[in-house]
C-alpha positions as CSV (number, residue, x, y, z in Angstrom):
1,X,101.1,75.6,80.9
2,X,102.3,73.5,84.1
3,X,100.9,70.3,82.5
4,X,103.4,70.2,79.6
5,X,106.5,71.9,81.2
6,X,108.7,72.3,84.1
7,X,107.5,74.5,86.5
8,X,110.2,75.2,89.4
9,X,109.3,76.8,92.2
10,X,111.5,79.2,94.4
11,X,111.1,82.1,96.7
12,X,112.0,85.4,95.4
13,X,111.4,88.2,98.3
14,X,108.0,88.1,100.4
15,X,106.5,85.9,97.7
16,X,106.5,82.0,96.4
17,X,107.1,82.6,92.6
18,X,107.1,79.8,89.8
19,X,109.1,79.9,86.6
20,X,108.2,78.1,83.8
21,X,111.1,77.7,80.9
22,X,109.6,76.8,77.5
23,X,111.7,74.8,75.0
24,X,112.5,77.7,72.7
25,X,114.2,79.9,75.5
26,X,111.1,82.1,76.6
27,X,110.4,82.3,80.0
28,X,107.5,82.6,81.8
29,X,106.5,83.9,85.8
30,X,103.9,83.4,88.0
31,X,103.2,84.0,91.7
32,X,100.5,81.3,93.1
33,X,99.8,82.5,96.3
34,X,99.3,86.7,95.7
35,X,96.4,88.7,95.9
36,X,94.3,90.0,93.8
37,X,93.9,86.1,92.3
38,X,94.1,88.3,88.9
39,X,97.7,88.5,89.8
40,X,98.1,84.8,90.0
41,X,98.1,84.5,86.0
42,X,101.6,83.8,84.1
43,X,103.8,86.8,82.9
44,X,105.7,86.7,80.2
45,X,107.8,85.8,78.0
46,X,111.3,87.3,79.0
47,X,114.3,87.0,77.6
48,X,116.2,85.2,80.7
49,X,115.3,84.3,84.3
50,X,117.3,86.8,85.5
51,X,114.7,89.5,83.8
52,X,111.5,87.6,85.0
53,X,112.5,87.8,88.9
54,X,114.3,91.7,88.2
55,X,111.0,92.9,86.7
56,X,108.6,90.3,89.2
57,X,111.0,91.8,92.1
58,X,110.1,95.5,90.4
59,X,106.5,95.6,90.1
60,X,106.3,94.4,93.8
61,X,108.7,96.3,95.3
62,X,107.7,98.2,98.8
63,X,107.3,102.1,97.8
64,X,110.2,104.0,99.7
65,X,109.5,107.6,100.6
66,X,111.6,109.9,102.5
67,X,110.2,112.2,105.6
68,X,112.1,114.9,103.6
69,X,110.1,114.1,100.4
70,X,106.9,113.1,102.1
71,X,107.1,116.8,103.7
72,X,107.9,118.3,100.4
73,X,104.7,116.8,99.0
74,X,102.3,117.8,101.8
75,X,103.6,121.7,101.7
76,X,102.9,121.5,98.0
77,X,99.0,120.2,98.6
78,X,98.8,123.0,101.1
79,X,100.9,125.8,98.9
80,X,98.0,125.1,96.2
81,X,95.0,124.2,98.4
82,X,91.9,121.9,97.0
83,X,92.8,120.1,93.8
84,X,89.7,118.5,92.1
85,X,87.8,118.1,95.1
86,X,91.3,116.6,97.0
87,X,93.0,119.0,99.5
């Protein structure tokens, strides 16, 4: 795809990402220097840049977790003991 089009490069959080805009509006995402290399292919199309980095900037977002919810969680496992071989 980066032989025929316009590939701009930009950072967008903890991560190099490049965009790709093909002539009929779609757009297209990629991140060249993430890990697993499977991640490295493009994503796509959206609708607008502003939904490829939104949903880029979703799917890699850090997980937040509160000591209040991370508690609730733990006294659940231990309410209800071994799960499937998982305490």
């Amino acid at each position: 795809m980066s032989k025929t089009l316009d590939v701009t490069r930009q950072t967008c959080g903890r991560y190099v990402v490049e965009t790709c805009l093909r002539p009929d509006g779609a757009v297209f995402l990629r991140t060249p220097n993430i890990f697993p290399v499977s991640a490295r292919n493009w994503h796509g199309p959206y609708d607008t840049m502003d939904a490829a980095i939104t949903d880029f900037l979703d799917r890699t977002a850090i997980p937040k977790i509160t000591r209040k919810k991370l508690s609730s969680l733990l006294s659940v496992v231990e309410r209800f003991g071994t799960m499937d071989g998982v305490k």
